[in-house]
C-alpha positions, 0 to 999 in steps of 0.5 A: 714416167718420173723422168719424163716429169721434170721435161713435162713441167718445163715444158709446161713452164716454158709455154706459159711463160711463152704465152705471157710474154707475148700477151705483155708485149701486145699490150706494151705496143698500143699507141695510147688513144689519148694524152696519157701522162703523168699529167693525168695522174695530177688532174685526176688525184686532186680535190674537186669535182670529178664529174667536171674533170671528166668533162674537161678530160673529154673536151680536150683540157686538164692535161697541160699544167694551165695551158688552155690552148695546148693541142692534144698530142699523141705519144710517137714511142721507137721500135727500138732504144738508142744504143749509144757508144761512148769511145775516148782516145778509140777504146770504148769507155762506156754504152748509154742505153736510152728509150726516147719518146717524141710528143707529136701533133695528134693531127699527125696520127699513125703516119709519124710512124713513116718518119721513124727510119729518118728520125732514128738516123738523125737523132742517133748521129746527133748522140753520136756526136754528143758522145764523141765530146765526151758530154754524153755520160755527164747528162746523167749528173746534170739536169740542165744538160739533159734539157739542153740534149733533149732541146737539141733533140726536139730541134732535130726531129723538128727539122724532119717532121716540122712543128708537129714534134712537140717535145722529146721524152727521155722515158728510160736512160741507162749508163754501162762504163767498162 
């Protein structure tokens, strides 16, 4: 019996974990049901009223830094992060892992969702060529770059899903160099 022990409690252990994974992930993958962003944080933690901010939040208003006519928007999150290489004189020089979100007309609902294989592509193929520039990895030291891809990045999904794309992203960006 004491050898079977250690079996048992990995075992144990490994449906637990099993168990827990698969509960975060199902979590992780509900689309918001309403504008939640930083944006939210900062009206609700300041002072005032927070009865008047709750209505306000119900109505519609209190998520866009003073832009009372600002549409409700939803969240259009990929299935999977971008995986871009980083390729100088054909040898790899470094991978750009990033996790891109789009912010889309909430008129536009589930059905973004269609658009996902075609989005994937363009944007992927316009980082592709962002990369080959060489442009890619200095994104991580200038912030002004990264508003110029992520303004070129909007500028393609627009081209896919017309004005509902409202602003792209970037939610995680990583650099591995070799």
């Amino acid at each position: 019996m004491s050898k079977l022990l250690p079996f048992i409690v990995l075992l144990v252990a490994a449906i637990a974990g099993g168990a827990g994974g698969y509960y975060f992930k199902l979590q992780s993958t509900q689309p918001p049901t309403e504008h939640a962003t930083a944006d939210d944080a900062h009206v609700e933690g300041g002072d005032g009223d927070k009865e008047e901010k709750k209505k306000n939040k119900k109505k519609g208003h209190g998520g866009g830094h003073g832009k009372g006519n600002e549409t409700d928007s939803v969240y259009m999150k990929f299935g999977r992060q971008f995986v871009v290489p980083v390729v100088q004189n054909g040898r790899p020089r470094s991978m750009v892992i990033m996790e891109v979100n789009i912010e889309v007309d909430s008129n536009l609902g589930e059905s973004i969702y269609a658009y996902e294989p075609r989005l994937r592509d363009a944007m992927l193929s316009h980082l592709l060529q962002i990369a080959a520039k060489g442009d890619l990895p200095t994104v991580l030291e200038d912030n002004e770059r990264l508003t110029m891809m992520k303004d070129d990045l909007l500028v393609v999904a627009q081209s896919i899903i017309g004005d509902g794309a409202m602003r792209v992203l970037i939610q995680d960006i990583g650099i591995q160099n070799y």
